[in-house]
C-alpha positions in Angstrom: -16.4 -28.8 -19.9 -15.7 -25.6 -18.1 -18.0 -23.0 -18.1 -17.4 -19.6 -19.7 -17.3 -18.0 -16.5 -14.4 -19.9 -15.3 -12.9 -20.0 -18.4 -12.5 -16.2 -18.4 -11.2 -16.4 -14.2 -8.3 -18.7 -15.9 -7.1 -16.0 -18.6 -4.5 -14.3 -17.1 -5.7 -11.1 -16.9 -4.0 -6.8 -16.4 -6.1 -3.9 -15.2 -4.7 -1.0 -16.1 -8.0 1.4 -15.4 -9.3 0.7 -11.4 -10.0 3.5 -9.0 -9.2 2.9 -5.3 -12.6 4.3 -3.9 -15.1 3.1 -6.5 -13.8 -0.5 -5.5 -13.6 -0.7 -1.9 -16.2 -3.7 -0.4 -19.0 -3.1 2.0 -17.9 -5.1 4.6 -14.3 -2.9 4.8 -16.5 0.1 5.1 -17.9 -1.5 8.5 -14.4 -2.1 9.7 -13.6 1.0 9.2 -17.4 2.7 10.4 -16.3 0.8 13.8 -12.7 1.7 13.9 -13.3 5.5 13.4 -16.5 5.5 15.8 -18.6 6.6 12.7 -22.3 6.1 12.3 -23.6 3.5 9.4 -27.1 4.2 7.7 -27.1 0.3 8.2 -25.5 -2.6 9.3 -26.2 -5.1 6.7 -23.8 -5.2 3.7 -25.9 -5.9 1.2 -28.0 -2.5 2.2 -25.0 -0.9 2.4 -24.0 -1.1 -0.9 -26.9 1.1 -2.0 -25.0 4.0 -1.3 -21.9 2.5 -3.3 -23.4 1.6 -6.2 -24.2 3.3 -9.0 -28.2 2.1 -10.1 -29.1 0.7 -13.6 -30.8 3.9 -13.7 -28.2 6.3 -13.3 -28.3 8.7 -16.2 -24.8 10.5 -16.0 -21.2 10.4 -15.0 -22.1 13.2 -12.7 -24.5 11.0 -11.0 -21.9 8.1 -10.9 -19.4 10.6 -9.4 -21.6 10.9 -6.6 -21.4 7.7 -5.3 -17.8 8.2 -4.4 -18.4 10.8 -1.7 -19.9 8.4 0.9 -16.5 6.3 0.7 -14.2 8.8 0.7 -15.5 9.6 3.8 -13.8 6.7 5.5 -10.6 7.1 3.8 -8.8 9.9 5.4 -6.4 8.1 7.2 -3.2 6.1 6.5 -4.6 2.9 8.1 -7.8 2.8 6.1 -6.0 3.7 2.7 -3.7 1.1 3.5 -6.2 -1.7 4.3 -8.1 -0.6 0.7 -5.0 -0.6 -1.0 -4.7 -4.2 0.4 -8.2 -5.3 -0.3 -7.8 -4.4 -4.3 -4.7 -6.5 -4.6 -6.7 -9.4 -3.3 -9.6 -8.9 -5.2 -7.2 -8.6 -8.1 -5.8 -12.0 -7.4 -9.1 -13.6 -7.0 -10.0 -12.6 -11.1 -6.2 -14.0 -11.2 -5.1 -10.3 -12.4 -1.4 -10.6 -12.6 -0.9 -6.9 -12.6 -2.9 -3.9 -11.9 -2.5 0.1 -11.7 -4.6 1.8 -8.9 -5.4 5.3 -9.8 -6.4 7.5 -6.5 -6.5 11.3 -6.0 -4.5 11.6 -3.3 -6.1 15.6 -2.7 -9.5 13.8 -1.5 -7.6 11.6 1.3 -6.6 14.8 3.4 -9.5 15.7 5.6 -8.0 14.5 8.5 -4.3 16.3 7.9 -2.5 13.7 6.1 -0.2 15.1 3.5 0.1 14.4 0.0 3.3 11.8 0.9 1.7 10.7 3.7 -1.7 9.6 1.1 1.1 8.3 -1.4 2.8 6.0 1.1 -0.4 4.8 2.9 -1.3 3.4 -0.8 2.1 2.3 -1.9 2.4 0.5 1.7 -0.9 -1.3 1.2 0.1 -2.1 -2.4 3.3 -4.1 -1.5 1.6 -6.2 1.3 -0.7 -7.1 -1.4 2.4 -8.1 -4.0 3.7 -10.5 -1.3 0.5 -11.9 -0.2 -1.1 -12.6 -3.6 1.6 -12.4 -6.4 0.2 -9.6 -8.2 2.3 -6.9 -9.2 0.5 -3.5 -8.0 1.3 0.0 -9.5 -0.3 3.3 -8.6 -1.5 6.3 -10.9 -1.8 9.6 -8.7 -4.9 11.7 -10.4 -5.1 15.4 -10.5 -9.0 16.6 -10.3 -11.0 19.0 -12.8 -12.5 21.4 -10.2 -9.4 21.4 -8.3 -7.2 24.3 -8.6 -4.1 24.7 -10.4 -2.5 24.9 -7.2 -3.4 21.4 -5.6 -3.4 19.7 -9.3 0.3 21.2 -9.9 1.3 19.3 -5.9 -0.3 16.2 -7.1 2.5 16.3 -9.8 5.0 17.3 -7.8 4.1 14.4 -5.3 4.1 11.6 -8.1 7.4 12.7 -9.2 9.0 12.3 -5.8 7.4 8.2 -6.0 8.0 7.9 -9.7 9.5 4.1 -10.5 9.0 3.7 -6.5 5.2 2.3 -6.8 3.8 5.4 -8.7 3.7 4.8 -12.5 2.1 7.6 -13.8 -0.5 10.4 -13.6 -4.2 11.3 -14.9 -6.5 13.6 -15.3 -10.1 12.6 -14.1 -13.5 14.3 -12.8 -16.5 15.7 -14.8 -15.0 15.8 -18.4 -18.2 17.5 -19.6 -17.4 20.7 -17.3 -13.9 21.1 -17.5 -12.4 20.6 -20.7 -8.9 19.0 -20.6 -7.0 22.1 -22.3 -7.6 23.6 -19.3 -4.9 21.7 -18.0 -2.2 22.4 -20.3 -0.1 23.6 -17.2 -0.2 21.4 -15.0 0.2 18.4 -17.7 3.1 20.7 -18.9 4.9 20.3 -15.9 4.2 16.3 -15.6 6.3 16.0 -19.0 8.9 18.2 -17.7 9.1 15.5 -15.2 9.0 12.6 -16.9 5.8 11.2 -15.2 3.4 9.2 -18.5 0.5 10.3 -18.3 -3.0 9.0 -18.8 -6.3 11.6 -19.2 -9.9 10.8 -18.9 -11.4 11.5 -22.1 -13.7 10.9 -24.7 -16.2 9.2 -22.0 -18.4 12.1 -20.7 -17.2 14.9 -23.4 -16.6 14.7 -27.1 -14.6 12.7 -29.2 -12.1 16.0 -29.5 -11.1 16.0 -26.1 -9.0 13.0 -26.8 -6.8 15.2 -29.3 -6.3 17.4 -27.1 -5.1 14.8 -24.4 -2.9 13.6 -26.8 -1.8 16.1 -28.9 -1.6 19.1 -25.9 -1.4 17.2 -22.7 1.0 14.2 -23.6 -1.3 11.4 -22.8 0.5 8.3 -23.7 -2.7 6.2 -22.7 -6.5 7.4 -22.9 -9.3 6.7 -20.0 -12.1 5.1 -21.6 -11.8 6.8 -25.0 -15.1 5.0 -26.3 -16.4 8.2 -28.3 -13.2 8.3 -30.4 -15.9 6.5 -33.2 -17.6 9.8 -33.2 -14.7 11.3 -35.3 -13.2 10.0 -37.7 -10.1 11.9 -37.4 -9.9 10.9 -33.8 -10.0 7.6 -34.7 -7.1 7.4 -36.9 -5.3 9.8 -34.6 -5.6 6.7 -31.8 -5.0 4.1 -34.2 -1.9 5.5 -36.3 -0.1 6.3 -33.0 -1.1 3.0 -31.0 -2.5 5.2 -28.3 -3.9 2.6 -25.9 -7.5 3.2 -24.8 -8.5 1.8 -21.4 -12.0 1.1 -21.7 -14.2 0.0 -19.3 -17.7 -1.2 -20.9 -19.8 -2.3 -18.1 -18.8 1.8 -16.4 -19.6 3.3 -20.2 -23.2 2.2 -20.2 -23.7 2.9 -17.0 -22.6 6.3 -17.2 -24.5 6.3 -20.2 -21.5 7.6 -22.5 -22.6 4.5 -24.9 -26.0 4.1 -24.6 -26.1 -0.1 -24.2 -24.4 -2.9 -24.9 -25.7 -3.3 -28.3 -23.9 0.3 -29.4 -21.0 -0.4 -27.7 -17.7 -0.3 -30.2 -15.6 -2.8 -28.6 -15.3 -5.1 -31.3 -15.3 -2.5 -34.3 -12.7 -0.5 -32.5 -10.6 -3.6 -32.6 -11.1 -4.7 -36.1 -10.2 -1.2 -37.1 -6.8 -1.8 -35.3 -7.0 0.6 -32.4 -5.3 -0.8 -29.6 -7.9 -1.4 -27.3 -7.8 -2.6 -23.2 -10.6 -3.8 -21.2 -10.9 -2.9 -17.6 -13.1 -2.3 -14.5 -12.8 1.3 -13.5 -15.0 0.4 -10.4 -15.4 -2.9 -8.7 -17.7 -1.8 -6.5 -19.5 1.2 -7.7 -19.7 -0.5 -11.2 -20.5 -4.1 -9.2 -18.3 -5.7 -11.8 -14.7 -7.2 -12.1 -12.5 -8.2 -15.3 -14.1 -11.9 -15.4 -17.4 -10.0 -16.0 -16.0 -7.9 -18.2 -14.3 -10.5 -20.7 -17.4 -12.7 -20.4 -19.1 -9.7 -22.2 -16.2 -9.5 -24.8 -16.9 -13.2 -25.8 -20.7 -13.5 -25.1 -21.8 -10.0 -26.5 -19.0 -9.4 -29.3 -18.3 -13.3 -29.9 -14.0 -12.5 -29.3 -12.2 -15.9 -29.6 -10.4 -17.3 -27.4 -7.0 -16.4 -29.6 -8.5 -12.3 -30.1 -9.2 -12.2 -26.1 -5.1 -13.1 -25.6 -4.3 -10.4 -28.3 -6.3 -7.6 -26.0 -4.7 -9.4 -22.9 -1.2 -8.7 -25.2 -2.1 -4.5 -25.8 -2.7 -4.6 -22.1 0.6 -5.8 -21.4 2.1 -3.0 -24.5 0.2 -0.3 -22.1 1.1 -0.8 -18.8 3.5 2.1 -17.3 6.4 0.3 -16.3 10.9 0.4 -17.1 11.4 -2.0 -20.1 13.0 -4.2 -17.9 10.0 -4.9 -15.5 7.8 -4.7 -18.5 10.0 -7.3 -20.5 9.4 -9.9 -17.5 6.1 -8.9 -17.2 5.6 -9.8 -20.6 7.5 -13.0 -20.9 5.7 -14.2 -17.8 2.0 -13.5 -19.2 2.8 -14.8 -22.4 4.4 -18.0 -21.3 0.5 -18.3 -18.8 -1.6 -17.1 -21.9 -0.2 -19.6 -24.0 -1.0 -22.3 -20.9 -4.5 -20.7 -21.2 -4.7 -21.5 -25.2 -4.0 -24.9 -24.8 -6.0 -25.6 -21.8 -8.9 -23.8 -23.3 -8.6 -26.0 -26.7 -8.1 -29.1 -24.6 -11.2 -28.9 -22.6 -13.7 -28.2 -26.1 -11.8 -31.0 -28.1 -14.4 -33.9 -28.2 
């Protein structure tokens, strides 16, 4: 009988919530040390990953942001953006993702004098080797930064729109949610809709359960970053559930960033009985040292989803994703035609 953890690698999975730079591997970060002549604080991988992780005993998201900084460092040219880019589609492929959106603010890849469309295709280039190496279907979401200005956010939107339905999907909102409340974006998201770009925002993980009405309601978010906190108000909650808004959350980042406290507070499976069209994702392979196997390991271990409730979260992934209705229509006839596959396999292997 297969075990759970390769029954979950089977399920045909989506990731709609991954950040380039919480997810790139040690070993890349070598390459890259060597090919840039840049100084390691080791050369074992396994050491190195202690500055790309995020410790059990980080207390905050603003400590978890911090962990980013080191990598960014080594992504300031088109050639390493590219070879990341590459890497997540593969890592994608080996948690047999069939699709994934990347999310990336291209503002922190320009150190070096890259422009905004030069970040843009580095990614997008990197994305499509990955689609014809490992037949996963690769999107990108450009993210405008609380404690950026107005200014850089406002060319970030500009940017996507130029790549919109040409690898770039959509746009977010992310950074320290706690400091920088999302109506202070109201502009800058104002122009996105002007544009047509969807739009996802970070909230409800490090601020209040509010901030996800104003995403909503003042920004146009269409989808919701994590989200997890909506249980804190009840008219938040039925705001999300009445209008289907999808909430990408990402359980193993939550309690590590502390915005649920553990495992055993997490609302994953009331959230779903109350109807709220909930995703599961990985936000950060890396930082987070997880991937969606983990993930819906916890889902069926923790929260004891069947097999048939699992497909139906796979199913308001595949309702999310930020693509035409013709790309999403074969999208969806393709996973549904595997999870089905998945059913039967799954009951064939318990039957006695």
């Amino acid at each position: 009988m297969a075990t759970l953890t390769e029954r979950m690698k089977a399920l045909p999975k989506i990731d709609l919530h991954v950040h380039l730079d919480g997810s790139v591997k040690p070993e890349l970060i070598m390459e890259l040390a060597a090919e840039q002549g840049k100084k390691l604080p080791t050369s074992n991988p396994e050491e190195l990953l202690r500055f790309m992780q995020a410790d059990a005993h980080c207390d905050s998201l603003a400590r978890y942001l911090e962990t980013f900084h080191f990598v960014v460092g080594f992504l300031q040219t088109a050639e390493a953006l590219e070879k990341a880019a590459l890497q997540l589609v593969e890592q994608a492929a080996e948690q047999n993702i069939i699709y994934i959106e990347v999310r990336y603010a291209p503002q922190l890849h320009r150190e070096q004098g890259l422009t905004i469309d030069e970040v843009l295709e580095a990614v997008l280039k990197g994305l499509r080797e990955g689609e014809r190496k490992y037949d996963v279907t690769a999107r990108c979401i450009a993210i405008c930064l609380r404690g950026h200005s107005e200014e850089q956010n406002l060319e970030v939107i500009e940017a996507a729109s130029r790549y919109l339905n040409r690898g770039v999907v959509a746009v977010d909102l992310a950074g320290s949610e706690a400091d920088y409340p999302p109506e202070q974006f109201e502009k800058v998201f104002e122009l996105a809709k002007q544009l047509h770009l969807p739009i996802t925002i970070h909230a409800g993980e490090a601020g209040g359960a509010g901030n996800v009405g104003t995403a909503v309601n003042r920004l146009g978010a269409g989808r919701i970053g994590h989200g997890v906190r909506v249980m804190e108000n009840p008219d938040m909650l039925e705001l999300v559930r009445a209008l289907q808004i999808p909430l990408e959350l990402c359980p193993a980042s939550n309690i590590q960033t502390k915005a649920i406290e553990s495992w055993e507070q997490y609302p994953f499976r009331e959230l779903f009985d109350q109807g709220v069209k909930v995703t599961v994702n990985t936000d950060n392979l890396t930082v987070s040292n997880t991937n969606l196997t983990k993930e819906f390991e916890a889902l069926q271990s923790r929260f004891r989803f069947t097999d048939e409730e699992l497909c139906r979260i796979v199913r308001n992934a595949i309702d999310a994703v930020f693509l035409q209705d013709e790309e999403k229509a074969e999208l969806r006839a393709r996973m549904n035609l595997m999870l089905e596959k998945w059913q039967c396999d799954a009951t064939n292997l318990s039957a006695p």
